[in-house]
C-alpha positions in Angstrom: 24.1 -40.6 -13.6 27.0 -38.4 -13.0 27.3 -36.1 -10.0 25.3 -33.2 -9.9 26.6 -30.0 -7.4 23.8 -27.8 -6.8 25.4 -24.3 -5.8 23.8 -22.5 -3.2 25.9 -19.2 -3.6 26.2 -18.6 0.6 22.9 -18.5 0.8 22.6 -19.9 4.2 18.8 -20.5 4.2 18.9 -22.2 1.0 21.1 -24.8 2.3 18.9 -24.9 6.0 15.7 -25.6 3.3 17.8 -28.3 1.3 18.8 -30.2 4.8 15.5 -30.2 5.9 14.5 -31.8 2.3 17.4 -34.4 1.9 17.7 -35.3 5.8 15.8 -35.1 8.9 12.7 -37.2 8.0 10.9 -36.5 11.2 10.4 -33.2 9.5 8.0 -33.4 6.7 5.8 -29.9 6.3 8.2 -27.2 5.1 8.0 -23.8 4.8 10.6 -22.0 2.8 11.2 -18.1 1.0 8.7 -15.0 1.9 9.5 -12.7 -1.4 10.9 -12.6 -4.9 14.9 -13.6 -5.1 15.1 -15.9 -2.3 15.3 -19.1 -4.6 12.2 -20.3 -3.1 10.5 -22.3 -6.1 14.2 -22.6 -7.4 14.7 -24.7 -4.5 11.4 -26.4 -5.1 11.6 -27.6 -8.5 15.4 -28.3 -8.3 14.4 -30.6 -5.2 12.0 -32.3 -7.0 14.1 -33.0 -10.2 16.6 -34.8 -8.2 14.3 -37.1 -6.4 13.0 -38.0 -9.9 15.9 -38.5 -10.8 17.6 -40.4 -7.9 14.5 -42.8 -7.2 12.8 -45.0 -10.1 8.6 -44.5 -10.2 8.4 -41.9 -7.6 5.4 -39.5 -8.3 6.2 -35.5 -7.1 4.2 -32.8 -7.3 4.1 -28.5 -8.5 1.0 -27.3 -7.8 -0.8 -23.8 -7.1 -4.2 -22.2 -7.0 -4.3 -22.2 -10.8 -2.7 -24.5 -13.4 -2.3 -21.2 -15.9 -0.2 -19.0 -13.3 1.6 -22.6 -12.3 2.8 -22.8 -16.1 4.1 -19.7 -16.2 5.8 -19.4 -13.1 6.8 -22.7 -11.6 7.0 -24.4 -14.7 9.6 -21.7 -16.2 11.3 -21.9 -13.3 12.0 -25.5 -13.8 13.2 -25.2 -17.1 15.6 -22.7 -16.2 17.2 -24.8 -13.4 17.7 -27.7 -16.4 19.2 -24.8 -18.5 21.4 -23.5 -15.8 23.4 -27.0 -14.8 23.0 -28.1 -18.5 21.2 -30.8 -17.4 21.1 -33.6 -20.3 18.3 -34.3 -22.7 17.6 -38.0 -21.3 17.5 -36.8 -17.7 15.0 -33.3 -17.9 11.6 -35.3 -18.5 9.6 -35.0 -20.9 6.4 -32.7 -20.3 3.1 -33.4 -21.6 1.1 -30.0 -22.0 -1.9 -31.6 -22.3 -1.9 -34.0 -19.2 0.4 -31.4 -17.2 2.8 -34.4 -16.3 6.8 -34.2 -16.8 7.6 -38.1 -17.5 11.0 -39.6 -16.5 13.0 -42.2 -18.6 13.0 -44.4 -15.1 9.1 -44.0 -14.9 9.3 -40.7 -11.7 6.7 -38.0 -12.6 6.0 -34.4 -11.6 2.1 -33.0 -11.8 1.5 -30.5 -12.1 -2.6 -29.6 -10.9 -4.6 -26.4 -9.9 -5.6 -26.5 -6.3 -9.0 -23.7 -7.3 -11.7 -24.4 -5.1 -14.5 -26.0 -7.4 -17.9 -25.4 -6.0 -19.1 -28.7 -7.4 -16.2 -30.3 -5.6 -16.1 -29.1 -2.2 -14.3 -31.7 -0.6 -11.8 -32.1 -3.3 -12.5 -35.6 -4.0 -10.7 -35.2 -6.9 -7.4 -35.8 -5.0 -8.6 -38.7 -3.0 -7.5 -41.8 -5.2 -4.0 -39.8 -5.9 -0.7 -41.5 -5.1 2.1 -39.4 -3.9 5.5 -39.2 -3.2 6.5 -35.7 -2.0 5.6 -32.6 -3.7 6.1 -28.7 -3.6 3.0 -26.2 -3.0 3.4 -22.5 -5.1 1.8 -19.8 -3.4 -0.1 -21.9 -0.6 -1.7 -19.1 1.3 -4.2 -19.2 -2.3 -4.6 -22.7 -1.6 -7.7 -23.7 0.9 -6.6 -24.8 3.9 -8.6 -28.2 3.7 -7.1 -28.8 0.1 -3.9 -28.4 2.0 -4.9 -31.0 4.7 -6.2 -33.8 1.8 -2.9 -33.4 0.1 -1.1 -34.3 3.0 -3.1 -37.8 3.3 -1.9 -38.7 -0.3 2.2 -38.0 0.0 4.0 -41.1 1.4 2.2 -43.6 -0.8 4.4 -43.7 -4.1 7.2 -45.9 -3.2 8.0 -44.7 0.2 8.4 -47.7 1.7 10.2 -49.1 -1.2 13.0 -46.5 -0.4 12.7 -45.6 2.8 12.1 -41.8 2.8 9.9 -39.7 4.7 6.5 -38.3 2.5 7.5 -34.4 2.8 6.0 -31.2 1.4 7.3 -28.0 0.8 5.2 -24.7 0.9 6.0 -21.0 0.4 3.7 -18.2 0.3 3.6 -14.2 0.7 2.8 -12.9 4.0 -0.8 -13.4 4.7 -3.1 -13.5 7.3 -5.4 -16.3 6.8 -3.8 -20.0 7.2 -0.3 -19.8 7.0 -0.4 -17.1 9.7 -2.0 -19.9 12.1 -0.1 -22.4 11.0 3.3 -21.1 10.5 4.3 -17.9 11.6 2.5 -17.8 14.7 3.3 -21.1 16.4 6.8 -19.9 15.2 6.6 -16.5 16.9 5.5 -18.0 20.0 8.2 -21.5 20.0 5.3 -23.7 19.5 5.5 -25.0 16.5 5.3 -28.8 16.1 8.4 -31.5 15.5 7.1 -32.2 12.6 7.1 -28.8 11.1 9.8 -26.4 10.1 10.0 -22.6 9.3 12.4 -21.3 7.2 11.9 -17.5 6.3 14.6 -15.5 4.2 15.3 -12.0 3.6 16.2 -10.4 0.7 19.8 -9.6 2.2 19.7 -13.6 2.7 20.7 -14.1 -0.9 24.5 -12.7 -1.3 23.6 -12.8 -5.9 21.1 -10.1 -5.2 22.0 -6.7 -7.2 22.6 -4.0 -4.4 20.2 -2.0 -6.9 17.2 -4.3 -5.3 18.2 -3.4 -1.9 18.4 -0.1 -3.0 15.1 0.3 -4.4 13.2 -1.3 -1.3 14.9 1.3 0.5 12.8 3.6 -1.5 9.2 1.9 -1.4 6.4 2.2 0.9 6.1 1.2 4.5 4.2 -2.0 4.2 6.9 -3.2 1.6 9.7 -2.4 3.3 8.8 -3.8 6.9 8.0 -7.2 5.3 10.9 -7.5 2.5 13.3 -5.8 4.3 12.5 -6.1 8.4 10.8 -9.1 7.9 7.2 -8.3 10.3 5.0 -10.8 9.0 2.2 -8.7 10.4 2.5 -6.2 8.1 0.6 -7.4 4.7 -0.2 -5.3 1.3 -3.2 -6.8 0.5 -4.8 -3.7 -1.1 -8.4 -2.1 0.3 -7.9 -2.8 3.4 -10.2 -1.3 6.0 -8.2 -1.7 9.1 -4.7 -0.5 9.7 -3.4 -2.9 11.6 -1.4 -1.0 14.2 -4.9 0.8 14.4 -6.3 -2.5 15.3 -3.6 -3.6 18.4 -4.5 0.2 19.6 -7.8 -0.8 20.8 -6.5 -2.1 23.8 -4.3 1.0 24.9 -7.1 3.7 23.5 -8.2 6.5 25.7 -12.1 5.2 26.5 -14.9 7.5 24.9 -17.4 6.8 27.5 -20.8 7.3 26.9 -24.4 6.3 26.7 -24.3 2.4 27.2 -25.2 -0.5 25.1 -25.3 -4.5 24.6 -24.5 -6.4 21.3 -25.1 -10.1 22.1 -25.1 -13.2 19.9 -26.8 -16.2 20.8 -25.1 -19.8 20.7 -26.6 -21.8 17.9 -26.2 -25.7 17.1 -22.5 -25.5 16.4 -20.9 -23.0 18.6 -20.8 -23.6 22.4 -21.3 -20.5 24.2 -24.0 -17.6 23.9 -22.2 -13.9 24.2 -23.4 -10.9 25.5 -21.3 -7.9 25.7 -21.7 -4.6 27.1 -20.0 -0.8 26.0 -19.9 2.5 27.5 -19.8 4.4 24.7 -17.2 3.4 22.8 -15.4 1.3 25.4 -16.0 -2.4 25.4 -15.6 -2.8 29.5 -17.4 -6.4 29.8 -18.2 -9.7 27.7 -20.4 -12.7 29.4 -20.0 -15.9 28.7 -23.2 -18.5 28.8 -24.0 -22.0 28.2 -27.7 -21.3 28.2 -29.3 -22.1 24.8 -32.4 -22.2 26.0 -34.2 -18.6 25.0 -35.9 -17.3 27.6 -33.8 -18.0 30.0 -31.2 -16.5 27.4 -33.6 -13.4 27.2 -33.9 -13.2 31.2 -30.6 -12.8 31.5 -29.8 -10.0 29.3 -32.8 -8.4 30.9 -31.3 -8.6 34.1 -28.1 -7.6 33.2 -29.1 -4.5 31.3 -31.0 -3.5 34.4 -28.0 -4.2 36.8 -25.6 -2.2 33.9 -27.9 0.7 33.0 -28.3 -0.2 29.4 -32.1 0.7 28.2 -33.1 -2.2 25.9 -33.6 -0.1 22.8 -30.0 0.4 22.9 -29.8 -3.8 22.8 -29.1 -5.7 19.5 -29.0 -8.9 18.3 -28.2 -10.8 15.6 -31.6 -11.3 14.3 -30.6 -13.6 11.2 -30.5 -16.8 13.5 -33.3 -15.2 16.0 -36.8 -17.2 16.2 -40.2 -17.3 18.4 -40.3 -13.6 18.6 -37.6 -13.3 21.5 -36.9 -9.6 19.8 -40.5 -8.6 20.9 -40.2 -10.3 24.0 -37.6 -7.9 24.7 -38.1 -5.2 22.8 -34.3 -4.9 21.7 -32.7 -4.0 18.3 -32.9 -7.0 16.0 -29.9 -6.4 13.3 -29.9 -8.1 9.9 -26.7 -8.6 8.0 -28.2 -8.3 4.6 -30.9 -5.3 5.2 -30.7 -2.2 3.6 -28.1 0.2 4.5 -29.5 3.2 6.4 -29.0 6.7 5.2 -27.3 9.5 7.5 -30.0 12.5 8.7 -29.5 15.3 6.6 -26.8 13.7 3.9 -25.4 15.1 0.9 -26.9 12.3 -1.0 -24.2 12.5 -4.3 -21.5 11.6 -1.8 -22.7 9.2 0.3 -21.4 5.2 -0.2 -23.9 3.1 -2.3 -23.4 0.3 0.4 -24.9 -3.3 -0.4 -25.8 -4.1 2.8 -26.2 -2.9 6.5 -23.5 -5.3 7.3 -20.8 -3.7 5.1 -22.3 0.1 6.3 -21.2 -0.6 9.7 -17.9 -2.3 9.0 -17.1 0.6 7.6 -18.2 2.9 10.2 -16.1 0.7 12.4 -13.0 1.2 10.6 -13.3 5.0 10.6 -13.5 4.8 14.6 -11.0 2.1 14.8 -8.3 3.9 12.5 -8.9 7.0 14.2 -8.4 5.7 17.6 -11.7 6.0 19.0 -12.3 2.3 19.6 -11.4 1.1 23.4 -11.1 -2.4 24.4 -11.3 -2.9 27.7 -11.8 -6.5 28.1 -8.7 -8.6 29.2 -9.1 -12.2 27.1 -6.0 -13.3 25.6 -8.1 -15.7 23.4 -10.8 -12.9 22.5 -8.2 -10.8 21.5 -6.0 -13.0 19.4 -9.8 -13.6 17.2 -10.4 -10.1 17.2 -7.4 -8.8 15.7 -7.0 -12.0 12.9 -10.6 -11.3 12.3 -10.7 -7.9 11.6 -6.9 -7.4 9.8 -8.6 -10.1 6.6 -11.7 -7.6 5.7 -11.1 -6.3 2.5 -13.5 -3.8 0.2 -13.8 -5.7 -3.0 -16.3 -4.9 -6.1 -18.4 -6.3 -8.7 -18.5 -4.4 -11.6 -22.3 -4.9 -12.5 -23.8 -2.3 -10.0 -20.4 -0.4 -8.4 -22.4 -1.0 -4.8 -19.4 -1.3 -1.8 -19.2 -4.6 -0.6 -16.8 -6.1 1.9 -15.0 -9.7 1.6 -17.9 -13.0 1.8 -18.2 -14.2 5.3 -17.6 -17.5 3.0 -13.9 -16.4 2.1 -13.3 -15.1 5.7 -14.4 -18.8 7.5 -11.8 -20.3 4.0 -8.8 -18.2 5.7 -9.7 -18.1 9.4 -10.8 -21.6 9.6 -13.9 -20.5 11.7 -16.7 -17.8 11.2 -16.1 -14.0 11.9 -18.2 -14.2 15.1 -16.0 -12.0 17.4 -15.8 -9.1 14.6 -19.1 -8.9 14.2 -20.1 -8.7 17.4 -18.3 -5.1 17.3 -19.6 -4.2 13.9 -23.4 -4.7 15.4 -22.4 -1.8 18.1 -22.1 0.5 15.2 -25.6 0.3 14.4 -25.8 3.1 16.7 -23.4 4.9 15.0 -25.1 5.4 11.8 -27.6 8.1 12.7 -24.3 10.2 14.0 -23.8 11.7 10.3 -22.1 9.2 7.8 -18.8 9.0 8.3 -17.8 9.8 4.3 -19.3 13.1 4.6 -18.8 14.3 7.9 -15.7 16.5 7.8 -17.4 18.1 4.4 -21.5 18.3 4.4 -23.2 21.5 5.7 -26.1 23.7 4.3 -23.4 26.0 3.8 -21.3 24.2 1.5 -24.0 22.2 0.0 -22.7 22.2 -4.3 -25.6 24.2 -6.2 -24.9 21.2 -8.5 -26.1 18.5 -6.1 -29.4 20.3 -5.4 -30.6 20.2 -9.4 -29.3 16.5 -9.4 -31.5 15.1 -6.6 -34.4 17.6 -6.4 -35.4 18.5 -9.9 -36.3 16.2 -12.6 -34.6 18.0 -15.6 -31.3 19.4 -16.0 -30.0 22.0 -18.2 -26.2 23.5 -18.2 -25.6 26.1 -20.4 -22.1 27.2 -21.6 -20.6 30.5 -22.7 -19.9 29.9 -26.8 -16.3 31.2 -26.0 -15.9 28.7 -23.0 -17.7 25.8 -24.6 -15.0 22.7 -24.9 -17.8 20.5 -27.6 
């Protein structure tokens, strides 16, 4: 085939990405792009296309979350790099909708499969018996993390060998804070990131063909999109309904203590984890966290005793997770059992027509907590590097989502939390059980508002008569 020149346009990090693909084969996870006009999946499909093209019955791969949005992203984009180097009719592959294959005269192919989570398949054993070459990931902070790890046990067994090059894929993603973060961005950030894996991250001011008008315009937009796009802080996300601001979050540490009754949250170690925590707060300061191996209950519950003693902390202002709690070591100890899904409690004295139709308890106190977080009432005085790194990944993924069938508040599935964080949410809700206390302090939605005073003569005839009847002046009448 003749020559083909693939133009970069001085964009530098387009070229770093293309090395990294064409040579160094000790390097073979990629990262590459972080927003819209970088040339991220340009570089992706273009990559792939002449691979396919260079070596005879190589098998590459596009593939995202979901095979629709892959189409009609991705799969565009590859058909406007064969448009834009006029790239002849025997050499662009023939796609087959159906199968979701492009098919090469010299027998290469590009899939192109969904990487959605399938309860029925939770191991993705669907990908097991594939073959692969190299391939390119769309949007991989979607993509489960252990998807991610099977599809790197299938590259490098299409015809490696046969041509001696390295099995490589090549990811890109938006900012997130789930996988990517761990593996990318913050080995990066800290120089620890693994021979075998590159970062490549791009700002919009990287690629010299973007209209100044772009530019322009992010000038113009909101914090969050400016400090990624523009400033390029990774820890800065727009995933919407958040509860936590983040800077909110690293604040804990350098908060003013509000000190005071005293209390314990503790969680014992089950079958899979290896340490039993108890912690203790003055107030709102979290001064002191122990660490046990003991598994064994009562020994677990003498403890606590003795350490409440020693601290001051009566053991009605004790709780536990009571949702992996047995033999009756609550009533041993007569502390506060809390569990997750038990009903949410209602605030002394609310105005009932604006208080949060919670789902749970658990999601009622997360909430709490980000009202006392956000507003800088939170104190962390605990010094653990590793306690705090968990803390702040933990808390910055809870989102408020919805289901449309009863418009109750819920929160992000502990499920979908241990998908991004690789782990369950153990640290955050340790500090979510503290605000159990919180709860009978007036509800936080209505506390700058409710008072007998100001109490709506509407919400009275609502919630304490059965019948209600609103007459209108004819003149005034709108129906």
């Amino acid at each position: 085939m003749s020559k083909l020149t693939f133009n970069t346009y001085w964009n530098e990090k387009q070229k770093l990405a293309f090395n990294y693909l064409l040579n160094h084969p000790e390097t073979t996870e990629i990262w590459y792009g972080w927003w819209a006009w970088w040339g991220k999946s340009y570089t992706g499909v273009s990559w792939c296309w002449m691979m396919c093209n260079k070596y005879a019955g190589v098998r590459y791969f596009f593939w995202r979350e979901e095979l629709k949005r892959l189409k009609q992203t991705t799969l565009e984009t590859y058909f406007k790099f064969l448009t834009d180097y006029n790239i002849p009719e025997s050499q662009k592959g023939s796609f087959n909708s159906q199968d979701s294959v492009i098919k090469f005269n010299n027998g290469s192919q590009i899939l192109l499969l969904d990487l959605a989570y399938l309860p029925s398949d939770p191991l993705y054993t669907r990908f097991w018996s594939l073959e692969l070459t190299w391939g390119y990931i769309d949007e991989s902070a979607e993509v489960d993390e252990q998807c991610i790890s099977i599809l790197s046990t299938r590259v490098g067994r299409q015809k490696n060998e046969e041509y001696n090059i390295s099995p490589k894929i090549l990811e890109w993603f938006n900012p997130d804070k789930g996988h990517v973060y761990r593996r990318y961005y913050k080995p990066y950030k800290e120089w620890t990131l693994p021979a075998y894996r590159v970062f490549i991250p791009a700002l919009a001011t990287d690629n010299k063909r973007l209209p100044k008008s772009y530019i322009e315009q992010l000038e113009k937009t909101n914090e969050v999109t400016k400090q990624r796009l523009l400033y390029w802080n990774f820890d800065y996300d727009d995933t919407p309904w958040r509860l936590f601001d983040y800077n909110a979050i690293l604040n804990m540490w350098d908060n003013p203590a509000i000190h005071g009754e005293k209390y314990i949250s503790w969680d014992i170690a089950r079958k899979w984890k290896d340490k039993s925590l108890v912690w203790f707060w003055n107030g709102l300061d979290l001064y002191k966290i122990i660490k046990e191996d003991k598994t064994d209950l009562k020994e677990l519950s003498d403890l606590v005793r003795k350490e409440a003693q020693s601290e001051g902390v009566k053991m009605s202002n004790t709780i536990m997770d009571e949702n992996w709690v047995w033999w009756g070591i609550i009533d041993n100890l007569r502390c506060q059992g809390f569990i997750n899904n038990a009903r949410p409690r209602q605030p002394k004295k609310a105005n009932i027509s604006t208080v949060r139709n919670y789902d749970m308890l658990k999601t009622q106190c997360y909430f709490k907590l980000a009202e006392l977080v956000n507003t800088g009432q939170i104190r962390i005085s605990v010094e653990d590097t590793d306690f705090r790194e968990k803390l702040i990944e933990e808390l910055d993924i809870i989102v408020e989502v919805w289901l449309d069938q009863d418009w109750k508040t819920r929160i992000i599935k502990k499920e979908d939390m241990i998908a991004k964080l690789w782990r369950s949410p153990d640290v955050a809700d340790m500090v979510m059980m503290r605000m159990f206390y919180e709860l009978d302090k007036r509800e936080w939605v209505t506390q700058e508002i409710w008072s007998i005073e100001y109490e709506h003569e509407m919400d009275r005839l609502i919630f304490e008569k059965d019948e209600i009847q609103i007459d209108f002046d004819d003149e005034d009448n709108p129906y």
